[in-house]
N, C-alpha and C positions, 0 to 999 in steps of 0.2 A: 612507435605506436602513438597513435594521437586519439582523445578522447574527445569527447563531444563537450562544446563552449556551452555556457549558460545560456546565449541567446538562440543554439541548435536546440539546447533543452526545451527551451518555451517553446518553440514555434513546433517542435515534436508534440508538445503538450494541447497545443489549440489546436492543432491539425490532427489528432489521432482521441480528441476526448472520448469516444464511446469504448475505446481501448483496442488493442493488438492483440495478433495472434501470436503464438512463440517464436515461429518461424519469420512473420515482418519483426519483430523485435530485435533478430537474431540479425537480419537483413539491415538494418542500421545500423550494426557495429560495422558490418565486414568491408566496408570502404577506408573507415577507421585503422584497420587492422589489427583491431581489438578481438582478439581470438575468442569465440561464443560458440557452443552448439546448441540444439535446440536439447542435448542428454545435460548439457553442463546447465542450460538454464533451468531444465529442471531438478536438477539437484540443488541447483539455490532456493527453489520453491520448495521441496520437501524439508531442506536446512533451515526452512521459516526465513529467509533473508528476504524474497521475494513471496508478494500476495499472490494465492492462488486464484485460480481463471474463476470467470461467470460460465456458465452454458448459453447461448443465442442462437436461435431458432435462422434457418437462413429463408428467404423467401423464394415460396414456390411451392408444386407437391411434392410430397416424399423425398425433400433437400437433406433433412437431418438438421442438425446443430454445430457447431463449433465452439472453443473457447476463445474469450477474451481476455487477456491481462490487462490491468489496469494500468494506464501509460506512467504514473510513477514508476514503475517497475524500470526503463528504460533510464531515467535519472539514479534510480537503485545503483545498477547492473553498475552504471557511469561509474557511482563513487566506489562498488566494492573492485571493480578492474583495479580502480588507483589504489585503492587499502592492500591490496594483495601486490602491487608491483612495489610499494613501501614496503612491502615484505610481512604484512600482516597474515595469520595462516587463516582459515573459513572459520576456525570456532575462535578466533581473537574478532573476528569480524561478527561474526554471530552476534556474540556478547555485548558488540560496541551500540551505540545510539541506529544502526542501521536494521541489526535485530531488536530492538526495543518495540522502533517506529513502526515496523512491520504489524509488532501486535497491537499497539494501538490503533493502525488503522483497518485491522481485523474488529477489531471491537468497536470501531465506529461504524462499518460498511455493517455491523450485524447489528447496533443499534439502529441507523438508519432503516435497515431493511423490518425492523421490527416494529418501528414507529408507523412507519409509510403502510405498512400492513395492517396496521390499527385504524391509521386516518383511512384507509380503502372501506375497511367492516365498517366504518364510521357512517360512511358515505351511503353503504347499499344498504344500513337497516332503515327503518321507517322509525322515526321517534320523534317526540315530541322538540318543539324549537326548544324548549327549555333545557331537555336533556340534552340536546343537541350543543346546544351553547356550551354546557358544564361539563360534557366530553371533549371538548373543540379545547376548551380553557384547559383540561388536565392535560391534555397529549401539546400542549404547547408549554406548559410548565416541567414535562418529560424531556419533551425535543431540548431546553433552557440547560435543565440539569446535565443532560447528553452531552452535549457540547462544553459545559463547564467539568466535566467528569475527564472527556477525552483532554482536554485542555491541560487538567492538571497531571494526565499520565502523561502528557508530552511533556510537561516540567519535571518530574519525578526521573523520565527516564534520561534524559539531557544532564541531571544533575549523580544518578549511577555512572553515566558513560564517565563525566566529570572526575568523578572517584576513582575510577577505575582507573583511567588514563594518570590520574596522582598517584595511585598506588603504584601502578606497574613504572612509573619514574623514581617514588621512591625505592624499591626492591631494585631497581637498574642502577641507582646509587650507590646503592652498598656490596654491590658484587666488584 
């Protein structure tokens, strides 16, 4: 089984930014031979390992929609293949920095989506420049803290995965 190198990752990454379906997701291991279905990919999405889809509209009439997975999800899948051929089980992986990072980046795609829906209302009401300014000024001081918020649950959780990884070495000590 071979996995996808750092430099497959990126160029996955620039080349698929709007995001993947399950099924191309699923479609870039199978060369690999990295066993995926599109039931096992979603069972890492309801495990929380992997972010769940967007809804996108397809163009045309009466096309419908599809999901999107966010192309990290493809770098994800990468490292929990190898956590689990290391012999790690789904809820040792859950726990590790791989389920952490998930929900931080849950929490920033819901603060983004929260902000950008504030600067929209911003945009279509009519207001004065003044208040205009001093709403502009607060959702920039939001968006500030947002990212210093997300920031620091990226450190919080790097430094439990940390713990964890020294606990479960200490208790493998003493058996």
């Amino acid at each position: 089984m071979d996995y996808l190198d750092p430099g497959e990752l990126s160029r996955i990454e620039s080349e698929f930014a709007r995001g993947l379906s399950a099924g191309a997701i699923v479609e870039i291991f199978r060369p690999k031979g990295v066993r995926l279905s599109e039931a096992t990919f979603r069972k890492y999405v309801q495990a929380g390992l992997l972010p769940r889809s967007r809804r996108v509209g397809r163009k045309g009439k009466h096309r419908g929609s599809h999901g999107l997975y966010p192309v990290e999800s493809v770098r994800r899948i990468n490292a929990i293949k190898k956590m689990m051929a290391a012999g790690l089980t789904l809820e040792e992986i859950r726990r590790s920095f791989v389920g952490v990072k998930n929900h931080i980046d849950q929490v920033e795609r819901s603060l983004d989506e929260t902000l950008s829906g504030l600067e929209s209302e911003l945009g279509e009401r009519a207001l004065a420049s003044e208040q205009r300014r001093s709403l502009q000024g607060e959702l920039t001081g939001l968006r500030r803290r947002a990212e210093v918020l997300v920031s620091d649950l990226s450190r919080v959780g790097s430094a439990l995965t940390a713990q964890r990884a020294l606990g479960s070495v200490e208790r493998s000590d003493l058996s």
